[in-house]
Backbone as CSV, one residue per row, in Angstrom:
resi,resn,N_x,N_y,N_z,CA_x,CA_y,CA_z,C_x,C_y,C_z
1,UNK,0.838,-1.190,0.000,0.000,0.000,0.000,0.879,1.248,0.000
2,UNK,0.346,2.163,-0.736,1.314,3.471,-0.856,1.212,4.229,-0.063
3,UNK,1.983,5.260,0.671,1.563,6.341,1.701,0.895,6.827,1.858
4,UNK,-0.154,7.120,0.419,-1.433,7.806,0.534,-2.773,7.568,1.863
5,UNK,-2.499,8.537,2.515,-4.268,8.602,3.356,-5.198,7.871,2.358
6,UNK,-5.952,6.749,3.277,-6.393,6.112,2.908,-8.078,6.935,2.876
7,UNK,-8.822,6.537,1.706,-10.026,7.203,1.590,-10.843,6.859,2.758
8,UNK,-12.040,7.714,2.543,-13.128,7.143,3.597,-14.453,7.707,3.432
9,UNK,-15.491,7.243,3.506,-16.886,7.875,3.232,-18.224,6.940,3.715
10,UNK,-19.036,7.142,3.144,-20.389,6.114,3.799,-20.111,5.261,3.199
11,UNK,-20.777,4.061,3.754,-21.236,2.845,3.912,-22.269,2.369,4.058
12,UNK,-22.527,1.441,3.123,-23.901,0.556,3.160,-23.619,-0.815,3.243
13,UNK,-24.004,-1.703,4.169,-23.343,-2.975,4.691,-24.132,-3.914,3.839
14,UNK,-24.139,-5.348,3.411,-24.128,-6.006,2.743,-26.003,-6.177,3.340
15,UNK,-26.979,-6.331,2.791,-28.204,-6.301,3.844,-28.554,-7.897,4.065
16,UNK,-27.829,-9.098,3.611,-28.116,-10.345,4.021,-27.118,-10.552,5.513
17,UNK,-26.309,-9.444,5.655,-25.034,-9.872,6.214,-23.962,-10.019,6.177
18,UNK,-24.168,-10.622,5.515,-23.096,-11.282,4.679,-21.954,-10.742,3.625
19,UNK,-21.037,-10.097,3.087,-20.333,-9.751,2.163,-19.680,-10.796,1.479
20,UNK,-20.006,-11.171,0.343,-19.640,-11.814,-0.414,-18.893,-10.705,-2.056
21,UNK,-19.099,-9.730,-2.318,-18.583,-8.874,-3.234,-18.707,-7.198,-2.678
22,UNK,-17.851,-6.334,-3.400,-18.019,-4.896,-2.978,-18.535,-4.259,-4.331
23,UNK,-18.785,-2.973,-3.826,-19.132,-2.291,-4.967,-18.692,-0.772,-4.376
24,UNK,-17.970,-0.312,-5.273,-17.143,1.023,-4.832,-17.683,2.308,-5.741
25,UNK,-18.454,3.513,-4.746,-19.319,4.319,-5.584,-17.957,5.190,-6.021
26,UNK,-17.692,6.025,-7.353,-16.669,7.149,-7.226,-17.619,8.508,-7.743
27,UNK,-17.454,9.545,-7.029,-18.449,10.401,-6.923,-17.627,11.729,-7.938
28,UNK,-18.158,12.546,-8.503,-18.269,13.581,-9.784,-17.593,14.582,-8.878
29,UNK,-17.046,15.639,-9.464,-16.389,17.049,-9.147,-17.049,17.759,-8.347
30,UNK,-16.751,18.143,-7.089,-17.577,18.816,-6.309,-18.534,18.209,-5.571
31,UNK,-18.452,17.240,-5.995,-19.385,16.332,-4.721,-18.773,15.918,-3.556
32,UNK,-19.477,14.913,-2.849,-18.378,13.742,-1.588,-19.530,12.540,-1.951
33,UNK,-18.936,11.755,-1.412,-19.228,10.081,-1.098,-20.946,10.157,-0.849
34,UNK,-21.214,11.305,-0.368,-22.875,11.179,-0.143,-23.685,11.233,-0.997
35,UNK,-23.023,12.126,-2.235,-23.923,12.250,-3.242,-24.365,10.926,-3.716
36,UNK,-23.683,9.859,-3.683,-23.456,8.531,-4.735,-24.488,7.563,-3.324
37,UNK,-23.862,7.402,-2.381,-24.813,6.679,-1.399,-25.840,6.240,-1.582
38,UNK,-26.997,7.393,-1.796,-27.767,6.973,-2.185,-28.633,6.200,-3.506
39,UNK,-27.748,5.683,-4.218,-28.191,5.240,-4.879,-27.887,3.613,-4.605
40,UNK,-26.789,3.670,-3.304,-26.856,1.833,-3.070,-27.876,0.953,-2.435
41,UNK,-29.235,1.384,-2.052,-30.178,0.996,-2.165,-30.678,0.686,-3.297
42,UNK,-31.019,0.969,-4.081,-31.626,0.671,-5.453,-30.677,-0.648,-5.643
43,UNK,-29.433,-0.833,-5.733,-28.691,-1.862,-6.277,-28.424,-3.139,-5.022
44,UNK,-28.805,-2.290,-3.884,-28.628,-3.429,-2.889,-30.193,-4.388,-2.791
45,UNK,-31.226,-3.947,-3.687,-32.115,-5.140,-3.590,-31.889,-6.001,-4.621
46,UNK,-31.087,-6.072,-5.510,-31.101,-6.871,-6.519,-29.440,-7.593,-5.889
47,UNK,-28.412,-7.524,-5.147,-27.383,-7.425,-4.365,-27.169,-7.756,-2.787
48,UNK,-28.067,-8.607,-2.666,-28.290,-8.655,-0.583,-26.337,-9.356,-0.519
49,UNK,-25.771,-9.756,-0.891,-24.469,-9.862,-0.452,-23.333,-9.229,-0.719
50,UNK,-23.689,-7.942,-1.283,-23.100,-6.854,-1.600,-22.824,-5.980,-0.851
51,UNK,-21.328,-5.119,-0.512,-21.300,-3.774,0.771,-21.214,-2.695,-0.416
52,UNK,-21.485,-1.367,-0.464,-21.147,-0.155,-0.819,-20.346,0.452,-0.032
53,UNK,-19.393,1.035,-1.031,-18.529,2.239,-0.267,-18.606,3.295,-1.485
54,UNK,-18.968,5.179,-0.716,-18.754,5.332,-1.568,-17.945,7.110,-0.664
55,UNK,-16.420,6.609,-0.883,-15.534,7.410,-0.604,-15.558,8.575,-1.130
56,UNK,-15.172,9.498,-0.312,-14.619,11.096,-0.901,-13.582,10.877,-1.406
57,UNK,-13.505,11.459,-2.650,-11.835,12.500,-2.925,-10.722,12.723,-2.432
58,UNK,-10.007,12.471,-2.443,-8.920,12.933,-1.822,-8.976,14.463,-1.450
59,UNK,-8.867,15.423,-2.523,-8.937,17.129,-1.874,-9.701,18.035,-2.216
60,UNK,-10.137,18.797,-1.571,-11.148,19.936,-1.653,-11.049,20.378,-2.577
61,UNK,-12.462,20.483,-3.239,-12.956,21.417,-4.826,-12.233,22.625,-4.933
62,UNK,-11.584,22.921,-6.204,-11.131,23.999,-6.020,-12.631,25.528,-5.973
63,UNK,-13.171,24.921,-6.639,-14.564,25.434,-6.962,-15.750,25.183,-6.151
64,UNK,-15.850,24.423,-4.959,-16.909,24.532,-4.032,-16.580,24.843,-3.171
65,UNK,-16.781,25.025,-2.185,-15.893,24.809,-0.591,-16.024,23.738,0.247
66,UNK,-17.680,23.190,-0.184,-17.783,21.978,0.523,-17.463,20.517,-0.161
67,UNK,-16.937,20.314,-1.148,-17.368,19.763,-2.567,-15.388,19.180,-1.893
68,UNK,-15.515,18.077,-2.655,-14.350,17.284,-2.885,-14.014,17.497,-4.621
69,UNK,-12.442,16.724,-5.018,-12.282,16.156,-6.122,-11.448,15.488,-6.350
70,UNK,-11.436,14.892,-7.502,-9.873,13.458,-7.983,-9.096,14.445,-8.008
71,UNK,-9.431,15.489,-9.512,-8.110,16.399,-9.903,-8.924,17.455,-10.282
72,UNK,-8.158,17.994,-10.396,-8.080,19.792,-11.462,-8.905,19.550,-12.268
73,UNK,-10.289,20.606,-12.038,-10.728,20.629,-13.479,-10.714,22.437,-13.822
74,UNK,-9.671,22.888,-13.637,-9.866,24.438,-13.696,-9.231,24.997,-15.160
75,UNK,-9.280,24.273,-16.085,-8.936,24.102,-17.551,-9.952,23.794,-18.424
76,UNK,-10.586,23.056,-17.805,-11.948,22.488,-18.506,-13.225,23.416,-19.265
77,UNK,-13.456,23.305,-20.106,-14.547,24.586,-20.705,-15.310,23.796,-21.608
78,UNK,-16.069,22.835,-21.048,-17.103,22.047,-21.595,-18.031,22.764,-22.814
79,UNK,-18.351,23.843,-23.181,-18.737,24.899,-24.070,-18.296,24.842,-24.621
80,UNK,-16.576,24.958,-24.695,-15.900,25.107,-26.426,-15.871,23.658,-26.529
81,UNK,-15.916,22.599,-26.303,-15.933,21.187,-26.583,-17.532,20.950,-27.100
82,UNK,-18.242,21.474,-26.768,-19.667,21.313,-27.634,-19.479,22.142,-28.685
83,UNK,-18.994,23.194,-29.273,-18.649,24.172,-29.781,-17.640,23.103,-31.022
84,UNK,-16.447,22.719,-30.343,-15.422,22.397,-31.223,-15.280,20.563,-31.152
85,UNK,-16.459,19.729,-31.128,-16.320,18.354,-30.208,-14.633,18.000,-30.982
86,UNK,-13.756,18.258,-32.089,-12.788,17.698,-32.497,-11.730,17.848,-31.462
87,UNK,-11.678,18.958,-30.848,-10.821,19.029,-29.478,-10.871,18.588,-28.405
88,UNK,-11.969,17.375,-28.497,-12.114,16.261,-27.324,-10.939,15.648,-27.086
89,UNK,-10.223,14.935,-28.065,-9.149,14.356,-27.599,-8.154,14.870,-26.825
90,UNK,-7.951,16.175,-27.494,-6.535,16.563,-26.431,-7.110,17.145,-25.573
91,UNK,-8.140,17.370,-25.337,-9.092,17.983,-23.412,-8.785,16.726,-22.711
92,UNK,-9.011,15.821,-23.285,-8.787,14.738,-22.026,-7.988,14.400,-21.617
93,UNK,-6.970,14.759,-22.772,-5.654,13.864,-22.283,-4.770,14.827,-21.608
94,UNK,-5.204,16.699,-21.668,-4.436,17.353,-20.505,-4.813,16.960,-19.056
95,UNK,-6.269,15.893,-18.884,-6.579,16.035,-17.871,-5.916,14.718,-17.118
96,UNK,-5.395,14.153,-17.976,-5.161,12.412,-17.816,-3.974,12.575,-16.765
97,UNK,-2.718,13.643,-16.352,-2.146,13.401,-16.030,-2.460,13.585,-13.964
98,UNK,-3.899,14.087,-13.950,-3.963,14.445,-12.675,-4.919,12.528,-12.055
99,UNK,-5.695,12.787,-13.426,-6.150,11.146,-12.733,-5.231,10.220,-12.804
100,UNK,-4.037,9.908,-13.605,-3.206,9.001,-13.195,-2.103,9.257,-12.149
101,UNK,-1.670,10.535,-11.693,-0.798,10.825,-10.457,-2.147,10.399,-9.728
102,UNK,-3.372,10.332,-9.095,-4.043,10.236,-8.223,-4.453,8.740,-8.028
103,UNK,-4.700,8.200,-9.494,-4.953,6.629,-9.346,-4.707,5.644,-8.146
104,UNK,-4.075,6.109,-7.553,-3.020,5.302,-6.529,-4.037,4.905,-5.470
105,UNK,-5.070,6.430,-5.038,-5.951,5.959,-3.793,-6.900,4.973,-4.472
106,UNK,-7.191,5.130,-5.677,-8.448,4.204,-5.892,-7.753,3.105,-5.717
107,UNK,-7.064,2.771,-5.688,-5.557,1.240,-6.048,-5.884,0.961,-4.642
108,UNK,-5.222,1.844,-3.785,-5.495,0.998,-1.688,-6.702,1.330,-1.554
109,UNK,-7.543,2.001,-1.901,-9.045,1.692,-1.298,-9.503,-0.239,-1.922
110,UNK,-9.501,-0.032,-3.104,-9.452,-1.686,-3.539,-8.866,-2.356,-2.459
111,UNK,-7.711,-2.495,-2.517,-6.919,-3.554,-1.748,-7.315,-3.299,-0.322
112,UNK,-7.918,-2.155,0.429,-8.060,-2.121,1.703,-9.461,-3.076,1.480
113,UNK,-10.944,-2.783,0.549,-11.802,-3.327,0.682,-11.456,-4.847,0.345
114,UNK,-11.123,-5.480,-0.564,-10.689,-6.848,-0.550,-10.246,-7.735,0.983
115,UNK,-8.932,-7.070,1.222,-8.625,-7.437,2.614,-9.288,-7.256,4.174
116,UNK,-10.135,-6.176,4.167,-11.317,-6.145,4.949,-11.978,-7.728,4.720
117,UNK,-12.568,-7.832,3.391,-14.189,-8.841,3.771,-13.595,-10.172,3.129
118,UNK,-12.059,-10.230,2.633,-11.459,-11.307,2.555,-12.020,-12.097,0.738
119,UNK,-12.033,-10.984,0.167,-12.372,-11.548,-0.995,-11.370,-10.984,-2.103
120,UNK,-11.350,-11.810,-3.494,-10.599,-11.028,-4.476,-11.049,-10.249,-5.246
121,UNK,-10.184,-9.861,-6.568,-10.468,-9.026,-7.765,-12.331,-9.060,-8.285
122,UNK,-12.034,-10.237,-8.478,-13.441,-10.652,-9.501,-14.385,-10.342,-8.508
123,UNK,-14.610,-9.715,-7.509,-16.001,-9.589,-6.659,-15.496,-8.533,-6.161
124,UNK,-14.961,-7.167,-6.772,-15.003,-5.418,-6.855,-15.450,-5.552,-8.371
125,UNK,-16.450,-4.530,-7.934,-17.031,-3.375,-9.190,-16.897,-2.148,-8.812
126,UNK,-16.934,-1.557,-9.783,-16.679,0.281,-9.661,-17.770,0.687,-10.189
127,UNK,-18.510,1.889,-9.739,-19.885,2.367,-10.103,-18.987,4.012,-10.182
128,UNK,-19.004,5.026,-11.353,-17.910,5.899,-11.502,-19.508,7.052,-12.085
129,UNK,-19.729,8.415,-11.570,-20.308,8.913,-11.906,-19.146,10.554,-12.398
130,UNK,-19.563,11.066,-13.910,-18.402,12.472,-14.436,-17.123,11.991,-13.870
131,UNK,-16.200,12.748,-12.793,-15.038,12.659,-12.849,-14.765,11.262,-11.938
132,UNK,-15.530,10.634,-11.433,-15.399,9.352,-11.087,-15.650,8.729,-11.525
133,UNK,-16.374,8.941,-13.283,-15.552,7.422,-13.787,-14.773,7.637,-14.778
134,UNK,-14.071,8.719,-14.811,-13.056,8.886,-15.261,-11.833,8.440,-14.725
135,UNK,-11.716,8.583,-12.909,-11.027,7.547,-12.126,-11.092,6.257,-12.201
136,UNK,-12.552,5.625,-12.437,-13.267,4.469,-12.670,-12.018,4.128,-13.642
137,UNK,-12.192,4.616,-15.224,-11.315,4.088,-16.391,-9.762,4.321,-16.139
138,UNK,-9.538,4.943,-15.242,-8.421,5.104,-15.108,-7.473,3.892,-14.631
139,UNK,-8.062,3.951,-13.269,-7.411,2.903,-12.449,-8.060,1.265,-12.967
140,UNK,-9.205,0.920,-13.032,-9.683,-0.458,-13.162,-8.427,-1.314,-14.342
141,UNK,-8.393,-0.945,-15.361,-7.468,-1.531,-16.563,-6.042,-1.131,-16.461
142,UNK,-5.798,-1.025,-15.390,-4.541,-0.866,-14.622,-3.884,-1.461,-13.736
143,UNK,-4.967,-2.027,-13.754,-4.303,-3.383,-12.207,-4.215,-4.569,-13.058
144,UNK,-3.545,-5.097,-12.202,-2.446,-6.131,-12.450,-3.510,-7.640,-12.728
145,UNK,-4.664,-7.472,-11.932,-5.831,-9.008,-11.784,-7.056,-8.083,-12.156
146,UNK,-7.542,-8.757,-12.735,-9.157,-8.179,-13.940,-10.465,-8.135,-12.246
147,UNK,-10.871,-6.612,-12.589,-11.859,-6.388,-11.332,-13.519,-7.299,-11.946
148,UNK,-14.380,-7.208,-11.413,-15.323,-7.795,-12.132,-15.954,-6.896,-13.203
149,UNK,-15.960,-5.874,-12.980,-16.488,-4.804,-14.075,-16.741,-3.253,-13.611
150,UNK,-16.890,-2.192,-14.552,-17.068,-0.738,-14.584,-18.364,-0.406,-15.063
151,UNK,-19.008,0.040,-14.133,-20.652,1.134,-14.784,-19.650,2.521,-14.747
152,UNK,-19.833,3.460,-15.748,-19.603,4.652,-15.980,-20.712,5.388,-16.336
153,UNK,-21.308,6.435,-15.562,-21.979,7.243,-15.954,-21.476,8.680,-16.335
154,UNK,-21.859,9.315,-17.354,-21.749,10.144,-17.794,-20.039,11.028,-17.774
155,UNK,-19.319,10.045,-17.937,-17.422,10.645,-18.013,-17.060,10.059,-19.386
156,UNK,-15.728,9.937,-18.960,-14.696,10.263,-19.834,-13.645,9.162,-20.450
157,UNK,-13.001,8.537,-21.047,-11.508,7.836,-20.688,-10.586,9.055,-21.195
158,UNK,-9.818,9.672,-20.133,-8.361,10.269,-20.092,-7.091,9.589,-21.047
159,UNK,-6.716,10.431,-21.565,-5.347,9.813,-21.305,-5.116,8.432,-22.853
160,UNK,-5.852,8.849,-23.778,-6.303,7.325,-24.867,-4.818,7.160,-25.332
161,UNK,-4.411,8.221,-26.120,-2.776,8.093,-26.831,-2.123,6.857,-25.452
162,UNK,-2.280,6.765,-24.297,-0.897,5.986,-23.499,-1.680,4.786,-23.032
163,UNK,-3.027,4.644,-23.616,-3.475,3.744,-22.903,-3.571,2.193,-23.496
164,UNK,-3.245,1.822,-24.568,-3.327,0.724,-24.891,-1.436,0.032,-24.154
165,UNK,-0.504,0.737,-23.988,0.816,0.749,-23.295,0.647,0.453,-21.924
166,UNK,-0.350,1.237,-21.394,-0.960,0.998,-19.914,-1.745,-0.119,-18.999
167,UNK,-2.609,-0.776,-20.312,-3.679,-1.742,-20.053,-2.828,-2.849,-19.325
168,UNK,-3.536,-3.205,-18.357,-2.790,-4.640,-17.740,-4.127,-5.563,-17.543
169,UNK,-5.648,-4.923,-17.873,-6.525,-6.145,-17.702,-7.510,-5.673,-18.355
170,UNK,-9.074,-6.399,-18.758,-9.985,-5.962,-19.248,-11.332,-6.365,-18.461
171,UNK,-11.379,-5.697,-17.571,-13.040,-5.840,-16.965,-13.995,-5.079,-18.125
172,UNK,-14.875,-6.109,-17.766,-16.451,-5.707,-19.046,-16.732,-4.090,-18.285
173,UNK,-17.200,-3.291,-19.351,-17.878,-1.948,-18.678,-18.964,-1.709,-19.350
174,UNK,-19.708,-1.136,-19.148,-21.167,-0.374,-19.059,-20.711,1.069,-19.232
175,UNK,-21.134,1.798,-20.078,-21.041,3.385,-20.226,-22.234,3.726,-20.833
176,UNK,-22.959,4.858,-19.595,-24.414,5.487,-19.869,-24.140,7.261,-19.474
177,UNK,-24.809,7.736,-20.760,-24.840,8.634,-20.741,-25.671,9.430,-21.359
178,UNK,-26.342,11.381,-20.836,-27.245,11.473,-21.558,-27.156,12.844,-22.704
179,UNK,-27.912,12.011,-23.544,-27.820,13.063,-25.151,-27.627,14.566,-25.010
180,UNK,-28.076,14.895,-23.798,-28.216,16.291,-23.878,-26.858,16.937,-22.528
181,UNK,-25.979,16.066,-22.184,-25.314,16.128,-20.830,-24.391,18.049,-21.220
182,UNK,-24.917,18.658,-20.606,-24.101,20.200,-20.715,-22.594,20.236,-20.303
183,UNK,-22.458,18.795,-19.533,-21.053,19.268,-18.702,-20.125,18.085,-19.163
184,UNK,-20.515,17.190,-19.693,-19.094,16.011,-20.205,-20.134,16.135,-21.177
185,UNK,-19.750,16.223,-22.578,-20.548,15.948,-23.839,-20.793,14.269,-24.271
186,UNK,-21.660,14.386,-24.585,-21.720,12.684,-24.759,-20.725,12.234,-25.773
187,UNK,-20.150,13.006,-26.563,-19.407,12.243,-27.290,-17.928,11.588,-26.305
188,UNK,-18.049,12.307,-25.341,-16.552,11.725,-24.570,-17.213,10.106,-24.394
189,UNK,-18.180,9.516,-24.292,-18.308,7.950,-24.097,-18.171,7.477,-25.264
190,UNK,-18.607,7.932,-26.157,-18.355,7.413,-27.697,-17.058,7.439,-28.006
191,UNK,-15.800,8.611,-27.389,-15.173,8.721,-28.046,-14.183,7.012,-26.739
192,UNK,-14.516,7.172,-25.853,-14.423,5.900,-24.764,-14.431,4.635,-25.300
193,UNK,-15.460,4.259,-25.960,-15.901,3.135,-26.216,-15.121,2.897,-27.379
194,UNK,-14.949,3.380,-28.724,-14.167,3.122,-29.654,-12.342,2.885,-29.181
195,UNK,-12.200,3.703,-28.100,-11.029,3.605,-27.691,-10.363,2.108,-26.882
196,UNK,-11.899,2.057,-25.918,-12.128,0.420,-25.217,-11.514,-1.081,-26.061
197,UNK,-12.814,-0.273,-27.355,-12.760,-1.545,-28.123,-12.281,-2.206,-28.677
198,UNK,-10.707,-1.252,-29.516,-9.939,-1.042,-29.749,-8.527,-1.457,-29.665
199,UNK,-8.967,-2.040,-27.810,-8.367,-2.849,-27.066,-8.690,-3.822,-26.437
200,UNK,-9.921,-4.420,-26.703,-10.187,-5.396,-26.768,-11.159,-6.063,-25.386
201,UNK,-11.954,-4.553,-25.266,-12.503,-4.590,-23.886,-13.693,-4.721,-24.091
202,UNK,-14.563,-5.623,-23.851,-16.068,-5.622,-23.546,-16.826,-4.685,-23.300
203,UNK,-17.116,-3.557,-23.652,-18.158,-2.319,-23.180,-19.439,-2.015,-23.456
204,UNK,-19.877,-1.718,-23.281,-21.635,-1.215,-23.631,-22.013,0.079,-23.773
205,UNK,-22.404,0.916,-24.480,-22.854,2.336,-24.532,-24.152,2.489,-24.795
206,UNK,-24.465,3.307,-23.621,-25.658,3.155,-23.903,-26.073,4.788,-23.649
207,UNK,-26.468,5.663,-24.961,-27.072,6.890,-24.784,-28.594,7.432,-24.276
208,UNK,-28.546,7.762,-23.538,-29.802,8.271,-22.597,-30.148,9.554,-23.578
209,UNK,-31.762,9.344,-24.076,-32.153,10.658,-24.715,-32.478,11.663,-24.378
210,UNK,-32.056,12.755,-24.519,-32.518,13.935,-23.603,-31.948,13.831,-22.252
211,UNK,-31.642,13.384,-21.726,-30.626,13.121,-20.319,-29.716,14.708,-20.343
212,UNK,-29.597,14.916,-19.348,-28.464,16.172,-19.188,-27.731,15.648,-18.321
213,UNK,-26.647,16.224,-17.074,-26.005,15.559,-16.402,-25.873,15.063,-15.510
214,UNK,-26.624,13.380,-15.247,-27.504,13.204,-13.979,-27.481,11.752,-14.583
215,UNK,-28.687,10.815,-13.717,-28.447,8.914,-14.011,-30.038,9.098,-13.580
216,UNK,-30.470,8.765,-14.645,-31.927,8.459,-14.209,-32.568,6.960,-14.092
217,UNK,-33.474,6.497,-13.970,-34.263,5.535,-13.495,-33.480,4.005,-14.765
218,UNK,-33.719,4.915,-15.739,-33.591,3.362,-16.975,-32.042,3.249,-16.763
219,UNK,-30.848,4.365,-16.664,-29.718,4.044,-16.358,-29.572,3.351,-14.760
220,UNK,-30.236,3.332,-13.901,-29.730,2.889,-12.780,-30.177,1.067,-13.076
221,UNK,-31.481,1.005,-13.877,-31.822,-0.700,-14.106,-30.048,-1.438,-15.018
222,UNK,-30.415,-0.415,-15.843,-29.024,-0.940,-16.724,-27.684,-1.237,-16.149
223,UNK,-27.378,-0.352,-15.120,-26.200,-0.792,-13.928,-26.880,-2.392,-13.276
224,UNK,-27.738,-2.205,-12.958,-28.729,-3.267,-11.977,-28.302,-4.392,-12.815
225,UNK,-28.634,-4.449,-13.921,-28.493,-5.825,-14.647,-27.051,-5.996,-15.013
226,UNK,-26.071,-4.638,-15.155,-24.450,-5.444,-15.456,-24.141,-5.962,-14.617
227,UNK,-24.404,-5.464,-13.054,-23.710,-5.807,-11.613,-24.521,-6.976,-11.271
228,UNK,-25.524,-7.625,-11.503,-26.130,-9.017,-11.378,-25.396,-10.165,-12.445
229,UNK,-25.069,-9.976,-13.522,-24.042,-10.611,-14.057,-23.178,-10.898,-13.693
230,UNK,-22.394,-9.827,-13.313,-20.935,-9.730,-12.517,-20.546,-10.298,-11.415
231,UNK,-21.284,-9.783,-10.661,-21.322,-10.073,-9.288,-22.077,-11.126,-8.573
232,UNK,-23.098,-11.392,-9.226,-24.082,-12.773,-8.857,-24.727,-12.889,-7.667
């Protein structure tokens, strides 16, 4: 484990008891761990041997006061990227270098939750909402043993030029996002998924119509049914 302060946030305990798999919420720019919480009800009835965690950030928003984040988004101008979508690529990849210096906590939060409830790789999932699942893509195909899988809502993959060099595994992912999102354009999942595939990763895209930047009811079933696959 690396020196990094280890994360920490709410918890939702497995509701049979029992922990048999985790599921790790990563929460959007300016949020904390609470925003995401609530949505591990919805997934814990289809999941009774499932725990949620869904950790803060490492450091304070530069832009909220109460608000956490992975990294820097004080470059970001989501407007000229709807404006210019061809300058998607290199927006992401200035941003790639703050989620991969940071990758590290998502790395010991894994290994702390594993060694807690005594289970391996294949029974963590990552549930990654905007800049958490941009952490989500970051870190998961980076580790060394294949996690069970990635829901991404409405982000990004960072960083594409270094990433087929980077890949060390391929968990199946899920990427939902909606048509109308003002703040990550939907083409960043499209431009995700071709990049995924590319490399030989199992993914799913699935565009939400009219959606802006948020996970509504038909995206939370669609998580429901990857993480019942996965996780069992």
């Amino acid at each position: 484990m690396s020196t990094n302060t280890l994360l920490s946030g709410p918890t939702l305990p497995a509701t049979s008891g029992t922990t048999k798999s985790v599921v790790i919420l990563l929460h959007g720019y300016g949020a904390d761990g609470n925003d995401l919480i609530g949505l591990a009800p919805h997934f814990a009835r289809a999941l009774p041997y499932t725990t949620f965690y869904s950790p803060n950030a490492p450091f304070p928003c530069e832009m909220s006061p109460f608000g956490r984040q992975w990294f820097s988004l004080a470059e970001y101008d989501p407007e000229f990227l709807r404006r210019a979508p061809e300058t998607m690529s290199g927006a992401l990849a200035a941003m790639a270098e703050g989620a991969n210096k940071n990758a590290s906590y998502i790395h010991d939060f894994i290994d702390h939750v594993m060694e807690t409830h005594g289970i391996t790789e294949d029974k963590i999932a990552l549930i990654g909402f905007s800049q958490g699942t941009m952490m989500s893509l970051q870190a998961a195909p980076r580790r060394e043993k294949q996690i069970a899988g990635v829901v991404g809502f409405s982000g990004a993959l960072l960083g594409e030029a270094a990433f087929a060099a980077e890949l060390k595994s391929r968990p199946p992912m899920v990427l939902i996002h909606g048509t109308a999102d003002p703040v990550v354009p939907v083409e960043a999942s499209r431009l995700a998924t071709e990049t995924l595939r590319a490399n030989d990763i199992d993914v799913a895209l699935h565009e939400r119509p009219n959606l802006q930047h948020g996970i509504d009811e038909d995206g939370i079933m669609l998580a429901i049914k990857f993480l019942k696959t996965r996780l069992g």
